[in-house]
C-alpha positions in Angstrom: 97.0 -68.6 23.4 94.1 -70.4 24.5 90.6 -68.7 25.1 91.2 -69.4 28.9 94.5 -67.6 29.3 93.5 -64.6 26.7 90.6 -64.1 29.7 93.2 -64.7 32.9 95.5 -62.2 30.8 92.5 -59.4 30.4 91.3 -59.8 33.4 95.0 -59.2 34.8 95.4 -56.1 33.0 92.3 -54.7 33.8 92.8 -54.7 37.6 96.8 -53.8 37.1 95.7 -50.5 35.1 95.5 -49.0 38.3 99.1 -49.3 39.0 100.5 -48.7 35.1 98.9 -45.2 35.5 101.6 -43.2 33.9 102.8 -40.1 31.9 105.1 -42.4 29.9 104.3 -42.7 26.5 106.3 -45.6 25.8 104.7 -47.6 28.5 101.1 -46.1 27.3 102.1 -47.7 23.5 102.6 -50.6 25.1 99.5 -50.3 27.1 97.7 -50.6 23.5 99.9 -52.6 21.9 99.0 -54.9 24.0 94.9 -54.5 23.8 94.9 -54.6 20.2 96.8 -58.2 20.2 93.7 -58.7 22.5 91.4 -57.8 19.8 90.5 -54.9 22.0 90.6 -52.5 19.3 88.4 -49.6 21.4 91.0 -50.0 24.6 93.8 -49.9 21.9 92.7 -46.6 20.8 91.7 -45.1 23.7 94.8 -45.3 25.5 97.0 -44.9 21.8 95.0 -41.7 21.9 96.3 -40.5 25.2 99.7 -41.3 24.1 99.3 -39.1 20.9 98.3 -36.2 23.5 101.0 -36.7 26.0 103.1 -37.0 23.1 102.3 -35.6 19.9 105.5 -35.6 17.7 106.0 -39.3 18.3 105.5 -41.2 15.4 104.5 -44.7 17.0 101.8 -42.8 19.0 99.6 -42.3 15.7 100.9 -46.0 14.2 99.3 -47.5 17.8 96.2 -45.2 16.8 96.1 -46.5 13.3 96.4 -50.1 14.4 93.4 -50.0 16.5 91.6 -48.3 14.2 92.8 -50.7 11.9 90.9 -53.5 14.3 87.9 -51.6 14.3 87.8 -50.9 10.9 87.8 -47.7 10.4 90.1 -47.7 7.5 89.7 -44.0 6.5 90.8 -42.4 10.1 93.5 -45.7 10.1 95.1 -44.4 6.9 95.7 -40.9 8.1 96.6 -41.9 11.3 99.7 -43.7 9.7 99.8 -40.9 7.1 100.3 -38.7 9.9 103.4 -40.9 11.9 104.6 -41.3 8.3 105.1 -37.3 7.5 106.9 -37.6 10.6 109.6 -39.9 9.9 109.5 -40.4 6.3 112.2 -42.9 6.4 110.3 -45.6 8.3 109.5 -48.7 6.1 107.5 -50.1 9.1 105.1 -47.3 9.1 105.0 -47.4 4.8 104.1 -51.0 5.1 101.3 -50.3 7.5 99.8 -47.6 5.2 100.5 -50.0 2.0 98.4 -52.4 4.1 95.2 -50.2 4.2 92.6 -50.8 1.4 93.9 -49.5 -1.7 91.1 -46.9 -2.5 92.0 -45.7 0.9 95.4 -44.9 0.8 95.5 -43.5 -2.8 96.0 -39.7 -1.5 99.2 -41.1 0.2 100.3 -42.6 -2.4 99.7 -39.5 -4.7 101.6 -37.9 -1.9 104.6 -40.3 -1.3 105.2 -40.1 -5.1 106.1 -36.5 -5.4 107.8 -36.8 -2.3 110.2 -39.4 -3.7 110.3 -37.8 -6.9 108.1 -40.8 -8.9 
């Protein structure tokens, strides 16, 4: 996406957050999905942070806040963010390869942790 239509896009958003004012948490994950594909890591977490209130036993609520704090690299409150969606649905590869992803001195303590959970 050109620089041009990244702008046109942002600018859309801003003036349509008026009308996507919601109490869906789905639509507010989307919300900062979409900012951090904008490189808008602080609107990304903002509004993933919101979600995680509205909705606090929601998994992808706390990967959206790990992503943008991923973006704004703040590795340390990334890696418990996905810890956190992780403990919550220990099955989810998606959310283990996001944590894998975090700097390896990082995520040690989940890794500790993953291994007696699995039995390593």
């Amino acid at each position: 996406m050109s620089r041009c239509h990244s702008q046109s896009l942002t600018e859309w958003i801003i003036k349509s957050e008026g009308f996507l004012k919601t109490k869906d948490a789905a639509v507010l994950s989307n919300q900062s999905l979409c900012w951090a594909r904008l490189n808008e890591g602080g609107l990304a977490l903002e509004i993933a942070q919101l979600c995680s209130l509205m909705w606090p036993e929601w998994p992808k609520a706390y990967c959206r806040q790990g992503a943008a704090l991923m973006l704004l690299k703040d590795y340390g409150k990334a890696v418990d963010a996905f810890y956190k969606a992780w403990k919550m649905s220990l099955d989810n590869k998606d959310i283990l390869n996001m944590l894998l992803e975090c700097p390896p001195d990082l995520n040690a303590h989940f890794v500790k942790s993953m291994m007696k959970w699995d039995g390593m």
